[in-house]
N, C-alpha and C positions, 0 to 999 in steps of 0.2 A: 407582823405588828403594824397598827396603822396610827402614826403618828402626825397626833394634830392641832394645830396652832387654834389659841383661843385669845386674842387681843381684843384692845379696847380702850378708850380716853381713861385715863382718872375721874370716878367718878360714874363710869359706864355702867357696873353691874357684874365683872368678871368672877368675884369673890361669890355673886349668889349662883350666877348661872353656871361655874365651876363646883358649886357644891351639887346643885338639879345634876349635871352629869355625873359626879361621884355615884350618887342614891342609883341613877338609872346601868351604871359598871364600871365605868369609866374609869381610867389609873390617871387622879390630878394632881398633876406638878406645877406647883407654882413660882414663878423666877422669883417672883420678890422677896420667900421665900429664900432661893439659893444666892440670892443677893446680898440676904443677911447673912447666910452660912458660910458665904467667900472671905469673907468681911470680920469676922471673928478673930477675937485678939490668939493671937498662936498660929494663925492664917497666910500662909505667901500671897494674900492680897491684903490681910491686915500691914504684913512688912511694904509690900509695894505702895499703897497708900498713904502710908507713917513714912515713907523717903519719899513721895511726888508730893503731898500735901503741908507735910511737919508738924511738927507739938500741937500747934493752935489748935488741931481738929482733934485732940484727947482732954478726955475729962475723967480724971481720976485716972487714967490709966489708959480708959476704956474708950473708944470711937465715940464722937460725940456727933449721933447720925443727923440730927436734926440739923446742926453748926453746918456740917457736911454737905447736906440738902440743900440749905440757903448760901451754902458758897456757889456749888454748880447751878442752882437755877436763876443766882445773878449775871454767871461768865460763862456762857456758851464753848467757848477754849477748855475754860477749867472741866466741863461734863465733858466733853471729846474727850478729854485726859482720864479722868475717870471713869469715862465706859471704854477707853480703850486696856483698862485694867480689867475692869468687872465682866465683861461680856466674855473673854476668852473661858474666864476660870468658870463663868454661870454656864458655858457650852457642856466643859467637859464634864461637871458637875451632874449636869444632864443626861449626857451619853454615859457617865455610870452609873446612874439607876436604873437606865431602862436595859443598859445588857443585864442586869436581874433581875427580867418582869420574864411572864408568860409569853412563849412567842406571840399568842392569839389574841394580845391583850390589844385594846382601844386607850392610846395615851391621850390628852388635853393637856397640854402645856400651855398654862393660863403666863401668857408674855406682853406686856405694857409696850415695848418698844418695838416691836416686829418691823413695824414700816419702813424706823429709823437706821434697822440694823441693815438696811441694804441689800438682803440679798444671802445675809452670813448663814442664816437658817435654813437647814430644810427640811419641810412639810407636806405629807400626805394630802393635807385639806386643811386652808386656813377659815376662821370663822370669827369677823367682827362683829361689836356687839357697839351701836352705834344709841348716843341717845341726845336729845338738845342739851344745848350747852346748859340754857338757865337751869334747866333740869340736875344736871350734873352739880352745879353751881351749890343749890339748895341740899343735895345729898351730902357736898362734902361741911359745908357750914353745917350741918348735924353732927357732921364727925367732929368737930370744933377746929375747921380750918380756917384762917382769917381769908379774908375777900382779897387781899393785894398777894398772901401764896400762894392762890386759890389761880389765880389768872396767871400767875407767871407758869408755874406749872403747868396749864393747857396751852399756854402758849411754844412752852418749849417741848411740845409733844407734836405729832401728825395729826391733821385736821380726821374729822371721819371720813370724808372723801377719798382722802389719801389713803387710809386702812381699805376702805370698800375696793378700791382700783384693786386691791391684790388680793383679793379672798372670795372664795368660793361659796360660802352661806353669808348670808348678812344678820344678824337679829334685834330689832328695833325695841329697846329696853325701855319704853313710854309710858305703858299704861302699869297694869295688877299684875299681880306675880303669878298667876294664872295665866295670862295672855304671854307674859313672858316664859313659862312654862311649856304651852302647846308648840312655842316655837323650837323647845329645846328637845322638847320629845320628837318633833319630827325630822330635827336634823340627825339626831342619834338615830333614827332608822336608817339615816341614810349614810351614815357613818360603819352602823353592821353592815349594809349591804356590801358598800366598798369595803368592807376589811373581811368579807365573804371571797370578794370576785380578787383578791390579794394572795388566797392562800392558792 
């Protein structure tokens, strides 16, 4: 099985170019994803959460993820705390879907924080997906994200330089989804090949 990291800024393009790989075989797992699913009221990280954070962060009952959001991307202390929660539980979340895949199978684990995590991951072949910031900027104001959560949020992420230093394909997310395509088709060749020369 060849297991492989697919990061990128917020804002970068992982969600299209993680589906382009789905269509071409690919088995995509996405953290954000198991982020949510750690996170789940009934959850030993819903409990861990609800005792490091307390009441304030429920609403109705229920994890109030936004509240959540804008507390760690105010207190860089407060996100250590809660990725020192979430990242353990989104690992092993990880490691049991893939002991029930095909052994032959090509994973994409589409991961926001790779950079950040230090080192805790490991991967076959990582692949960032790099794009200007103003660019990013504009993609997420469509998504209706305001300008001032828009910047803290990139700010408290790894620059693209810093992704590129540890990754083996780079994909330049600029122009048409076409251009962004031929680049995704040609890594996945080269993703079979390695998961060829593996078995």
């Amino acid at each position: 099985m060849l297991i492989v990291a697919l990061t990128g800024g917020i804002g970068s393009g992982k969600t299209t170019v993680g589906d382009i790989f789905s269509e071409l075989g690919a088995v995509v797992i996405d953290s954000d994803q198991l982020a949510r699913a750690v996170l789940e009221r009934g959850t030993k990280g819903f409990d861990l959460v609800l005792a490091k954070f307390g009441d304030a962060i429920l609403r109705n009952g229920e994890l109030d993820r936004s509240l959540l959001a804008t507390l760690v991307f105010n207190d860089s202390q407060k996100r250590s705390e809660l990725e020192s929660i979430t990242h353990p539980l989104i690992r092993q979340s990880f490691a049991e879907i893939i002991s029930n895949l095909p052994r032959e199978s090509i994973v994409i684990n589409q991961i926001p924080l790779l950079f950040e995590s230090k080192g805790a991951y490991k991967f076959d072949h990582i692949i960032t997906i790099s794009a200007p910031e103003k660019l990013r900027i504009e993609r997420l104001k469509n998504r209706g994200l305001g300008f001032s959560d828009i910047k803290k949020r990139i700010e408290a992420q790894a620059t693209d330089l810093e992704r590129e230093s540890i990754s083996n394909s780079i994909i330049r997310n600029d122009k048409d989804e076409s251009h962004l395509r031929d680049q995704v088709e040609s890594i996945w060749l080269e993703l079979e090949n390695l998961n060829r020369l593996k078995k």
